[in-house]
N, C-alpha and C positions, 0 to 999 in steps of 0.2 A: 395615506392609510388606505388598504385595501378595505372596498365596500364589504359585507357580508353576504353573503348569495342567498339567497330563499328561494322556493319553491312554492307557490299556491295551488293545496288541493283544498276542493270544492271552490267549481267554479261559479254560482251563481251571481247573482246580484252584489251580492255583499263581499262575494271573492275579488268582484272587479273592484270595490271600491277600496280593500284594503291596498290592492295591488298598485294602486294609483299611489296611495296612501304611502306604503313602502318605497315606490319610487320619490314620493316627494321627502321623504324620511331621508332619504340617501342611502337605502338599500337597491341592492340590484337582482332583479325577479330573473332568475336564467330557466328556471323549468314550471312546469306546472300538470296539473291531471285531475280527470275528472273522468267519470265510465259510460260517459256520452263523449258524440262527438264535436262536442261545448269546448272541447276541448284546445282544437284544432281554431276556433276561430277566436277564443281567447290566445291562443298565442301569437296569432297574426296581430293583434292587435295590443299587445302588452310585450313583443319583439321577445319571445323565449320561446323554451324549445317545446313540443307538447310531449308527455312520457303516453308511453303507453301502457302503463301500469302503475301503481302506489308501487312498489317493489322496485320499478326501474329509481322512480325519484330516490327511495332510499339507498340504493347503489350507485347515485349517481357521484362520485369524490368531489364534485362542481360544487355541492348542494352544502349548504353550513345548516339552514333551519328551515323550517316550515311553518307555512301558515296556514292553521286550517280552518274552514270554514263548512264545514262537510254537517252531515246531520247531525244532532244533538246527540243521539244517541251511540254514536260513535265515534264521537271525540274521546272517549276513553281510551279503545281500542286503538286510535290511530295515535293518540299520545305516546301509548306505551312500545308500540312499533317504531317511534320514531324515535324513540328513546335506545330502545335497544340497537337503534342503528346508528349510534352516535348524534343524532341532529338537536339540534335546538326545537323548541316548541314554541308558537303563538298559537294559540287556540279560541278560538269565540268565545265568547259566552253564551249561556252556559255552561260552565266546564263540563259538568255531567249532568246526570238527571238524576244521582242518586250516590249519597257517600260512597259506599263501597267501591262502585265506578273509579271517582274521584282518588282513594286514597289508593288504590292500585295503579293508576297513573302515575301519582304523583311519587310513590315509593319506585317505580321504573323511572323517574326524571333523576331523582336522588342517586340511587347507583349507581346510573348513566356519568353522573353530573354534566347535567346540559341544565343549561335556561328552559324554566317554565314559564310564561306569562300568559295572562289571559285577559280578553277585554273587554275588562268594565273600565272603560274609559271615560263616563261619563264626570265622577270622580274630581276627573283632573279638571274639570269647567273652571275657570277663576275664580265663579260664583259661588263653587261650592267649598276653594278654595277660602274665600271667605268666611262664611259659614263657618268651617272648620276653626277657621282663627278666633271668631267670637264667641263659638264653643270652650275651645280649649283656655282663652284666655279671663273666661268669667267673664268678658262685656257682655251676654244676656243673662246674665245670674246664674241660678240653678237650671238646668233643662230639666224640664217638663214635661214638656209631648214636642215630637218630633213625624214629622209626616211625608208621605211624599207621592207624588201620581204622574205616571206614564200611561197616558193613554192616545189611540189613533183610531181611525175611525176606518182601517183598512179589512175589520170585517165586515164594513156593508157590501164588497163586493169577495166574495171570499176566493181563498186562491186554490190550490191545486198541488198535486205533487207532497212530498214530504212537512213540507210547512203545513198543510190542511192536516195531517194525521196526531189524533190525537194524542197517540202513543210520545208524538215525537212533539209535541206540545202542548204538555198539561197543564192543567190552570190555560189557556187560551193565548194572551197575551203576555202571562206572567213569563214563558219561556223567554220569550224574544224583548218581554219591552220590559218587565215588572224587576226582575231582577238587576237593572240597571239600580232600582231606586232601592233595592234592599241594600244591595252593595254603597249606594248614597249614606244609607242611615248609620250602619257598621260602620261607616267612614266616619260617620258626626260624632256614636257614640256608645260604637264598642258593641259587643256580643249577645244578640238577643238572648233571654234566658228560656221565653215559651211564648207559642202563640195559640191564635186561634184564626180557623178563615174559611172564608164562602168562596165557593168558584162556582157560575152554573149560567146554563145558557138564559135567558130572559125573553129577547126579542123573535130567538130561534131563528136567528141567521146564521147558514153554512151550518159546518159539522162541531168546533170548538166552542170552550165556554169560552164566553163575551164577555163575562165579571167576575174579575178574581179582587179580592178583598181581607187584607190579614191585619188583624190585631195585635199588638209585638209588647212583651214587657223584656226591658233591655235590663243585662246584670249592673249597670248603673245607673239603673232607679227609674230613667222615663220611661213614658209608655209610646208608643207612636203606631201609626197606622202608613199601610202601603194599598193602594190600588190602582188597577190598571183594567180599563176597556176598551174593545174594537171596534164600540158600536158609537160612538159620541168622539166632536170634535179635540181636536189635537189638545192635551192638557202636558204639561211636561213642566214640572215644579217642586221642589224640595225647603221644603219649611223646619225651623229651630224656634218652639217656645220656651223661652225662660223668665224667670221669676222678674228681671229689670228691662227686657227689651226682647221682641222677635225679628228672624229675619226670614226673607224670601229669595230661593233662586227662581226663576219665573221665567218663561218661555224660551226652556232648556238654556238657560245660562245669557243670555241675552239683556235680561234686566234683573234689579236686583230692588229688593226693599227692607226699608227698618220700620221698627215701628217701638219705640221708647215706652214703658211704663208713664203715664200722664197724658202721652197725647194719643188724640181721638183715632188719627188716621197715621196710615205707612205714608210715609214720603220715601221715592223712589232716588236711589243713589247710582251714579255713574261706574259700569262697572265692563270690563275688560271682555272679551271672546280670544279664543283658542280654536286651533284646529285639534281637536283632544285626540283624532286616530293616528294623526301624523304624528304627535306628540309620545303618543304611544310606544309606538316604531321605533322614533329616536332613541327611547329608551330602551325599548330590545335589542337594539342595534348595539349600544353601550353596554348593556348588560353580556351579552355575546363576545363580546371585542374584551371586557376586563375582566367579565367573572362576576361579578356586580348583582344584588339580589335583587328585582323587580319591584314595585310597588305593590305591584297586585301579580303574588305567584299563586303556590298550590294553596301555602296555608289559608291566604284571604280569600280565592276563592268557593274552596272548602265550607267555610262559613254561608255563602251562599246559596250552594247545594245544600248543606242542611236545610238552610231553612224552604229551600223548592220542593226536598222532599216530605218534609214538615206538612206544610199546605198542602198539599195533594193529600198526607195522611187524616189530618183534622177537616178537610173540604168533605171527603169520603166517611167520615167516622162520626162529627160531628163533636170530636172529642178537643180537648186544649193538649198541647203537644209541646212535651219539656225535650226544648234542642238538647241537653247532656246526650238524652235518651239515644234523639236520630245522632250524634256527635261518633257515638261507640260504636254503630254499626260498622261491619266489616262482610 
């Protein structure tokens, strides 16, 4: 079976490590681009060609999809171009920064019919995996409250370039780390109905806020809370209360805990790791090759643009924010 070809535009950090990713996937990376010339020495080192434009990659017959990693606020844009050029779509998270963005995309993915996928990969951890089975299967009762925190401690030294700007990451961390964990709880249990939430700098390090914090009542009945900051050590955890038993994913899917109605304390259970980006891939790859609909396309991510734009609106307002509301924008 012939590999699927991709292209990686936006080469940063996080370009290179999909790029690995896709290779280890069992895709084959033939082009790439970026409007630096980042470009050039990513291809030296990832053996593809460098384009010299977004335009060329699109023209290029070589090219089946792309991956991109580009600014937040321009993954719309570069969705729908890639869309209209026949390509398949991988796109970061998060998908956009704002429904409208988002449902313009993804109505150019649909036309096109190409694969949309984007990556909240966190998701697939086994542990959350788990999680998900104890949920759906009643072994913790009724849920109750559900929660969850991504947080790193990488704005004590702050960075620079597009990641530093606020436009292009509101809420602070919520762009890049928080919505991993909204995307987690949608996963447990379904479609928040409104929230409420704080974002604001504290310690007044760098230019971003450092504490974003939302309140969630989900349309099936829990309530659960999300936060995430840059200024306190590495936290990355996804918890399920219900009415017979809670559980813990804990040190981003590494360890896992129960903790039964009667007894005092969690005891800690033996519990699996995943490579979850390669995992990813594998399934873009499959979903490209048969047609096959992603686990996380437009519509699930969609959900979490809502709620990104949610937060920023009640951070800003001060007001409780019914997702239907931000759901209809266009």
């Amino acid at each position: 079976m012939e590999p699927v070809r991709v292209a990686s535009v936006g080469l940063g950090w996080w370009g290179g490590v999909l790029a690995d990713a896709a290779r280890a996937a069992g895709l084959e990376l033939v082009s790439c681009f970026s409007p630096s010339d980042r470009r050039l020495k990513f291809a030296e080192e990832h053996g593809c060609r460098a384009a010299a434009s977004f335009e060329e990659v699109l023209e290029d017959p070589e090219v089946d999809a792309i991956m991109l990693a580009t600014p937040h606020s321009m993954h719309g844009e570069h969705t729908v171009r890639a869309a209209e050029a026949g390509k398949h779509v991988f796109v970061e998270k998060p998908f956009t920064l704002d429904v409208a963005d988002a449902k313009r995309a993804i109505a150019a993915t649909e036309k096109a019919d190409v694969v949309l996928q984007v990556g909240h990969n966190r998701r697939r951890q086994p542990a959350n995996r788990r999680l998900k089975e104890l949920v759906d299967t009643g072994a913790l009762g009724v849920i109750h409250h559900v929660e969850a925190n991504l947080s790193h401690p990488k704005g004590l030294n702050p960075r620079t370039g597009w990641r530093a700007d606020r436009a292009e990451s509101p809420g602070g961390g919520m762009t890049g780390l928080g919505v991993h964990m909204v995307d987690n709880l949608i996963y447990l249990v379904g479609r928040p109905a409104r929230l409420a939430a704080f974002s604001k700098q504290i310690a007044a390090v760098g230019t971003l806020d450092e504490e974003t914090s939302i309140l969630l009542e989900f349309e099936s009945g829990p309530v659960g809370f999300v936060a995430t900051t840059t200024v306190i050590p590495d936290v990355a955890k996804t918890v399920a209360f219900g009415t017979r038993a809670a559980a813990w994913n804990e040190s981003d899917g590494e360890r896992f805990y129960r903790q039964d109605v009667g007894e005092k304390e969690r005891h800690e259970e033996p519990v699996e790791t995943l490579d979850t980006i390669r995992d990813e891939l594998v399934e873009f790859a499959e979903c490209v090759r048969t047609g096959k609909t992603p686990e996380v396309g437009g519509a699930e991510a969609l959900e979490v643009v809502a709620v990104l734009e949610a937060v920023m609106e009640s951070a800003e307002t001060g007001r409780m924010i019914d997702l239907d509301e931000v759901r209809s924008r266009r």
